[in-house]
C-alpha positions as CSV (number, residue, x, y, z in Angstrom):
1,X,-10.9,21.4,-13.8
2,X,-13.4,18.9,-15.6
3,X,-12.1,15.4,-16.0
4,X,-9.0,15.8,-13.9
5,X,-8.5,13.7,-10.4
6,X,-9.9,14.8,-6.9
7,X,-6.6,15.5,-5.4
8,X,-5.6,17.6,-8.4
9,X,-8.7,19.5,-8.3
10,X,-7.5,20.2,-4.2
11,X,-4.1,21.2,-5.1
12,X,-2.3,18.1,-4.8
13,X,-0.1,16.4,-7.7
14,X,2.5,14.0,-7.2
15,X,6.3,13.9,-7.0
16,X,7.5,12.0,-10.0
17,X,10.2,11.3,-7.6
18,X,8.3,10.6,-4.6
19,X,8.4,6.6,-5.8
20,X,12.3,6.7,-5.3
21,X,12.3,8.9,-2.2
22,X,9.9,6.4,-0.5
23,X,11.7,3.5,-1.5
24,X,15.0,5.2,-0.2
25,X,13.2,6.0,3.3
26,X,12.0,2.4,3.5
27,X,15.7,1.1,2.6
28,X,17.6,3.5,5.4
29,X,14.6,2.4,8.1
30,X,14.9,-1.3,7.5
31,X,19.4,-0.8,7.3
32,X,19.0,1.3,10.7
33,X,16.8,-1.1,12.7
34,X,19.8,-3.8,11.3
35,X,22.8,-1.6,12.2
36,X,21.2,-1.0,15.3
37,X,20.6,-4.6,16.7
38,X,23.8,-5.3,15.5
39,X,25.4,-2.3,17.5
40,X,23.9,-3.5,20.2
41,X,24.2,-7.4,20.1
42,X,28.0,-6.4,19.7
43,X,28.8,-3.9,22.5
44,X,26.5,-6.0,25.2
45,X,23.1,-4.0,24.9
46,X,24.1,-1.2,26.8
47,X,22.1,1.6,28.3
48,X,22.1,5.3,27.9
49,X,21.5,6.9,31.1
50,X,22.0,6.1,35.0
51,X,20.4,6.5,38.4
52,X,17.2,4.7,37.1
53,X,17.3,6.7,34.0
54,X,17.1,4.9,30.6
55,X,17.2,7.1,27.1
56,X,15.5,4.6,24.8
57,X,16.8,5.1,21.4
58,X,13.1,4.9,20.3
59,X,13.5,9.4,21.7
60,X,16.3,9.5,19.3
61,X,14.4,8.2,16.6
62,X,11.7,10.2,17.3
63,X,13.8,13.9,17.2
64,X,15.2,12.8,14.1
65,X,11.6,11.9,12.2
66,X,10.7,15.7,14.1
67,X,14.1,17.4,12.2
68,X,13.1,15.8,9.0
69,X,9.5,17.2,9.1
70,X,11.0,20.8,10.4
71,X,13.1,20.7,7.1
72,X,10.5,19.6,4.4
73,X,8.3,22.6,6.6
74,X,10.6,24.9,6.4
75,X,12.4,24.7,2.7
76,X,10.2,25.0,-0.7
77,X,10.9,22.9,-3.5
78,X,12.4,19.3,-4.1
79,X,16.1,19.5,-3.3
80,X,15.0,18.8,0.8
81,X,13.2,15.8,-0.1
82,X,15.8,13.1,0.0
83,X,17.4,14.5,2.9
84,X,14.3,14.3,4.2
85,X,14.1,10.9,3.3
86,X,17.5,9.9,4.9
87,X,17.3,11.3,8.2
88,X,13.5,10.6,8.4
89,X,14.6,7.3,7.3
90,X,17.2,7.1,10.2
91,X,14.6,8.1,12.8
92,X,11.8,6.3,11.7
93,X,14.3,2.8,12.1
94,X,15.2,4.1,15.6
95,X,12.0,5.0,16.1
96,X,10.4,1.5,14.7
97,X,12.9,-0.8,16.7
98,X,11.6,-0.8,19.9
99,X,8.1,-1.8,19.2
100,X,8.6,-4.9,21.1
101,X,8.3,-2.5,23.8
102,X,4.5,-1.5,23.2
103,X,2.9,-4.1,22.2
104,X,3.8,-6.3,25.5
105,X,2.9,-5.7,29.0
106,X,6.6,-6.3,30.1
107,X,8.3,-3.3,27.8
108,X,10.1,-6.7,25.8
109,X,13.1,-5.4,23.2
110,X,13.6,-8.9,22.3
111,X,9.5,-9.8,21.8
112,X,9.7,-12.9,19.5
113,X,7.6,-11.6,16.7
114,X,8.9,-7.6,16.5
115,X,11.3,-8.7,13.2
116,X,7.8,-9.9,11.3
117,X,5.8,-6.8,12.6
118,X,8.2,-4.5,11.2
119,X,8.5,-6.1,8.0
120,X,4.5,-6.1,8.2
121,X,5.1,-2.2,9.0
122,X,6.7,-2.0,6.1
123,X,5.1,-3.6,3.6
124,X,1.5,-1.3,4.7
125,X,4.0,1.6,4.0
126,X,4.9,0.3,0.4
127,X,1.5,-0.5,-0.4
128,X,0.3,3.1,0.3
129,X,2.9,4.2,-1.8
130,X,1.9,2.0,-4.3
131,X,-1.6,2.6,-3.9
132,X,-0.6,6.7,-4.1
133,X,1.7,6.4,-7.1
134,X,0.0,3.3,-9.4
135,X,-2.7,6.0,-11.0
136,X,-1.1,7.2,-14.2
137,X,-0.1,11.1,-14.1
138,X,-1.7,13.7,-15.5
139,X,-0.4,15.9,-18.4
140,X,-1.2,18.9,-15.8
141,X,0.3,17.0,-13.0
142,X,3.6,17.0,-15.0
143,X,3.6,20.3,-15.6
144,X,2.9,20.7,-12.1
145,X,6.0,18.8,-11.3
146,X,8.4,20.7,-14.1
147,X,7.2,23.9,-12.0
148,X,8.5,22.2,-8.9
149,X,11.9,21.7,-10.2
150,X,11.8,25.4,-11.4
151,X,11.4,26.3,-7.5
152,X,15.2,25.3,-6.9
153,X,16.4,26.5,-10.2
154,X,15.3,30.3,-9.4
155,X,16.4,30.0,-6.3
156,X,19.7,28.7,-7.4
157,X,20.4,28.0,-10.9
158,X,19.8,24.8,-13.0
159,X,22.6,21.8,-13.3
160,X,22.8,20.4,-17.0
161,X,20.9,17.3,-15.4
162,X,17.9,19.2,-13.8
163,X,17.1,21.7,-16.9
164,X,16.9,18.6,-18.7
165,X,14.9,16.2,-16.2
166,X,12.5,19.3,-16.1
167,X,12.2,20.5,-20.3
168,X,11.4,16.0,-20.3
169,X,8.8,17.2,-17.8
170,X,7.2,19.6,-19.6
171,X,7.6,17.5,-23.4
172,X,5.7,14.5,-21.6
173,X,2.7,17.2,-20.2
174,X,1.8,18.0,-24.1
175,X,0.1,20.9,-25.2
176,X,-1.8,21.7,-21.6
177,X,-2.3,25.7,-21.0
178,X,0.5,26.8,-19.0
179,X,3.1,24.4,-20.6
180,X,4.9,27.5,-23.0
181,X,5.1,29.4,-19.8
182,X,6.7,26.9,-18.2
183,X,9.4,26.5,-21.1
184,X,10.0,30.1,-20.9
185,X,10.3,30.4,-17.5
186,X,12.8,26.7,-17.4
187,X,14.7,28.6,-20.7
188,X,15.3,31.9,-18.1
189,X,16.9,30.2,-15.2
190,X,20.3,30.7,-15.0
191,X,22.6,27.9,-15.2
192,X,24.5,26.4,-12.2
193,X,26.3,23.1,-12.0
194,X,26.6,23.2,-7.8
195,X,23.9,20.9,-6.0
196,X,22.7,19.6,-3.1
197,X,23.8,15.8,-2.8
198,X,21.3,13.6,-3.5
199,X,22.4,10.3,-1.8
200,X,18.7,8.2,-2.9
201,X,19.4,9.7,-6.4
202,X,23.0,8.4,-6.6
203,X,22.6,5.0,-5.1
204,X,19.2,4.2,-7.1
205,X,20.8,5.2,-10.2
206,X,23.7,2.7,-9.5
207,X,22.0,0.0,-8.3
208,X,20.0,-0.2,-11.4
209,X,22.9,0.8,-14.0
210,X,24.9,-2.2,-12.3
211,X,21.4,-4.7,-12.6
212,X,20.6,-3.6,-16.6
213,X,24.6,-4.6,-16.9
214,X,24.4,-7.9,-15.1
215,X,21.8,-8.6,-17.3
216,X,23.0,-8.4,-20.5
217,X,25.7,-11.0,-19.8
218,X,24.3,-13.8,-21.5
219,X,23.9,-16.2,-19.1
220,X,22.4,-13.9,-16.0
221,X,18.7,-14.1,-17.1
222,X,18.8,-17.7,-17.0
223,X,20.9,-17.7,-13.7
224,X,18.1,-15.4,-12.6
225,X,15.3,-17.6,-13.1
226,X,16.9,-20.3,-11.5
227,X,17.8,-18.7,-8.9
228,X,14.2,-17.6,-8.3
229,X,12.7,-21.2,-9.0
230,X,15.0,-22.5,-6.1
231,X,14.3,-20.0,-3.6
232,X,10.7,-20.5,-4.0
233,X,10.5,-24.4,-4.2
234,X,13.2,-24.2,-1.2
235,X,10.8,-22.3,0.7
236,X,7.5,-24.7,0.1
237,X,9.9,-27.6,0.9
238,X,10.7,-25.4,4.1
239,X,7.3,-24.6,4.9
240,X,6.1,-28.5,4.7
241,X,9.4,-29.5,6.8
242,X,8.7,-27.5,9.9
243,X,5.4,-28.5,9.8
244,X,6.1,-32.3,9.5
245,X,8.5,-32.3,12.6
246,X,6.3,-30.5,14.3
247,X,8.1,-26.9,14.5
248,X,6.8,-25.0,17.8
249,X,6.3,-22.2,15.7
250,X,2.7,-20.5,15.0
251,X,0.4,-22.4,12.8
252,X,-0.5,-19.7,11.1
253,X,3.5,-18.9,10.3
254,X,3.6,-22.2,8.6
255,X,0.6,-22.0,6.5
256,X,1.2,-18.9,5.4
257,X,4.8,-19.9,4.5
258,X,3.8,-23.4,2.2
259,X,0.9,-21.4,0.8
260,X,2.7,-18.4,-0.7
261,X,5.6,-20.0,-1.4
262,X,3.3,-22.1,-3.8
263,X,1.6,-19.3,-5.0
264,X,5.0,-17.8,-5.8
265,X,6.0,-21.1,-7.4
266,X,3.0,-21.2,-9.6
267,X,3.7,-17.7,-10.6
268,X,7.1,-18.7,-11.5
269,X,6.6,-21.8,-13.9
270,X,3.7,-19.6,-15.3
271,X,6.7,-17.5,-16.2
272,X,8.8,-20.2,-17.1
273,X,5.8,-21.3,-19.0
274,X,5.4,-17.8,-21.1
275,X,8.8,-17.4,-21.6
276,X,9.5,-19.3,-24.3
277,X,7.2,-17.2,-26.5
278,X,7.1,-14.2,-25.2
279,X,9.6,-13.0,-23.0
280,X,8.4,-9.7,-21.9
281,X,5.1,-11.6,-20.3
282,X,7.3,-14.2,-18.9
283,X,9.3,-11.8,-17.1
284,X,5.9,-10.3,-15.8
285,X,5.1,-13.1,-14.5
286,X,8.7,-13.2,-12.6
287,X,8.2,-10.1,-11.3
288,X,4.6,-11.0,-9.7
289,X,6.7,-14.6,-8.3
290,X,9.0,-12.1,-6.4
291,X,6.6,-9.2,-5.2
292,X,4.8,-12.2,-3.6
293,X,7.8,-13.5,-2.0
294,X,8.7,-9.8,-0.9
295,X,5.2,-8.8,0.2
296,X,3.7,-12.1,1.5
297,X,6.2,-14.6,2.2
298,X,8.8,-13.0,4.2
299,X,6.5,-12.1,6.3
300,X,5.9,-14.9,7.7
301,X,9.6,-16.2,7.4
302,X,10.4,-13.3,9.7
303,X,7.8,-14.9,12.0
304,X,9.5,-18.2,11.9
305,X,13.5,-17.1,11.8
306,X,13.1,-14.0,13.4
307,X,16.2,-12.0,11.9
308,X,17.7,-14.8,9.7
309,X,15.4,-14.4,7.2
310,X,17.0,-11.4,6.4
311,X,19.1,-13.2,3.9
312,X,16.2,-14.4,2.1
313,X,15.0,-10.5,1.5
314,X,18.5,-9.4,0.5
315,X,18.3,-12.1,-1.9
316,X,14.2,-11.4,-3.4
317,X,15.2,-7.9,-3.3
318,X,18.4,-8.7,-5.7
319,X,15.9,-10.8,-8.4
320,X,13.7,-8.0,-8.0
321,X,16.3,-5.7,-9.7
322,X,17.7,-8.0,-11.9
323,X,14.5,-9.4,-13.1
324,X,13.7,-5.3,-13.3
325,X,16.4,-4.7,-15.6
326,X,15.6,-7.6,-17.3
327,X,12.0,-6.1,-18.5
328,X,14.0,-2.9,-19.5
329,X,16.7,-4.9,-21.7
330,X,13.2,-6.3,-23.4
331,X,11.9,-3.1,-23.9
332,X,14.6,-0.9,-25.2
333,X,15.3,0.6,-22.3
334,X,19.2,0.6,-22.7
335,X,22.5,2.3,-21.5
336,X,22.6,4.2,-18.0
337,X,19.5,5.0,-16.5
338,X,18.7,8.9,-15.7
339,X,17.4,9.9,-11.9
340,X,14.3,11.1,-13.6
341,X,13.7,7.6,-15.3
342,X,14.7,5.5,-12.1
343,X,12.2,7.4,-10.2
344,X,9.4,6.1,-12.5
345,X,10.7,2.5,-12.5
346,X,11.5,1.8,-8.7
């Protein structure tokens, strides 16, 4: 056990998919808090219930997060976890969109500032993913997770695509003891093409199969960056426009808008700057221009526009995969991606 991390030494190595099943679980809470408003707004904010009854979809939201967590309870190994994801996805969003409603004395749905504390929400969550996941993995960790994938295939057999995601598994551990057991025990499971959907799996494989094409049409990189250089200039010359005519909004909401917009300007003509000679580091430096607008500057657009700015985040989160696929074009990374190497790069 010498040398090897704390939570290994406890009994607890990471998901090599965990990265994509988080990031699917944010993406379903944040669609279901939309769909929902927009249900609503549409059909007149109606209310479930009668005689001074009122079932808050916040209960709904709150079974479905409890089902999800019976499920990954109750079923070993990692076909559960992205259904897990989806329908603890769904309640979470249920759950999240009525926080206006405890945090104000008056039970408010339509509390002025809930669209920028649920971004805030989550972005915490994506940095404690980040924060989980950003340690490089251990050979034994690996191992650990190629043993994982063998849980389902004895149960159930092994699809062409999972022997193969878990024999990669075990190739990347290296020559750690346990690693020829492994093989032999991934070599005995019985071969069987059925599977449970994996709806994460699906869509993040497409979504980044469609970006790494988009950018090897020779003119999207450079659409790309300008795209990005104009949505951050456009939001410093936002930021300094409210503040000039004297926008009724927050202070603080302003300042923080003109300040990281600049920041992610400066990141961006650092890139633009780099690019020239070295095109993987002026990528980086894209990548770092967008995070910022993702992480920092939404949130306080979503102070200042509410909802609107939700436009601006489907936007930063499309230059995020293209500027993504961009780095893999640059490094070699070509042709359609595998689940197993989207989980590593989401």
């Amino acid at each position: 056990m010498k040398g090897r991390h704390a939570l290994l030494v406890i009994g607890l190595p990471r998901d090599p998919a965990g990265t994509r099943h988080i990031a699917g679980f944010l993406a379903i809470t944040v669609l279901t808090v939309l769909v929902t408003r927009g249900a609503l707004a549409l059909t007149g904010f109606p209310q479930l219930g009668g005689d001074g009854l009122h079932i808050a979809h916040v209960l709904w939201g709150g079974l479905l997060m409890a089902l999800a967590l019976l499920a990954a309870l109750s079923w070993a190994g990692p076909v559960i976890r992205p259904l897990v994801a989806v329908v603890g996805g769904i309640g979470f969003g249920l759950f999240i969109d009525e926080v206006g409603k405890f945090v104000t004395s008056d039970n408010d749905y339509f509390f002025e500032p809930t669209a920028a504390l649920i971004y805030v929400v989550i972005v915490l969550l994506v940095l404690t993913a980040e924060l989980i996941h950003r340690r490089s993995r251990d050979p034994h960790e690996l191992l650990a997770a190629a043993t994982d994938l063998a849980v389902a295939g004895i149960a159930g057999g092994f699809s062409i695509r999972a022997r193969r995601q878990a024999r990669a598994l075990v190739d990347e551990a290296g020559d750690v003891p346990g690693a020829d057991q492994v093989r032999a025990l991934l070599d005995a499971v019985q071969s069987d093409a059925k599977e449970l959907p994996d709806p994460i799996g699906a869509v993040a494989v497409w979504i980044v199969g469609i970006s790494r094409r988009a950018m090897q049409v020779r003119w999207a990189p450079r659409v790309t960056v300008i795209v990005l250089g104009l949505v951050t200039l456009g939001t410093v010359i936002r930021g300094v426009a409210l503040w000039a005519t004297g926008s009724p909004m927050p202070n603080w909401a302003l300042a923080g808008i003109v300040v990281s917009g600049a920041l992610s300007l400066g990141l961006s003509l650092l890139g633009l700057r780099r690019v020239g000679t070295d095109r993987v580091a002026g990528y980086e430096w894209f990548r770092r221009a967008v995070l910022v607008n993702l992480l920092l500057t939404q949130i306080f657009l979503f102070r200042v526009d509410q909802w609107g700015a939700v436009s601006g985040l489907v936007v930063d989160l499309m230059l995020l995969a293209l500027v993504a696929a961009e780095l893999d074009v640059l490094r070699g990374r070509l042709g359609e991606p595998d689940p197993a190497e989207v989980a590593e790069s989401l």
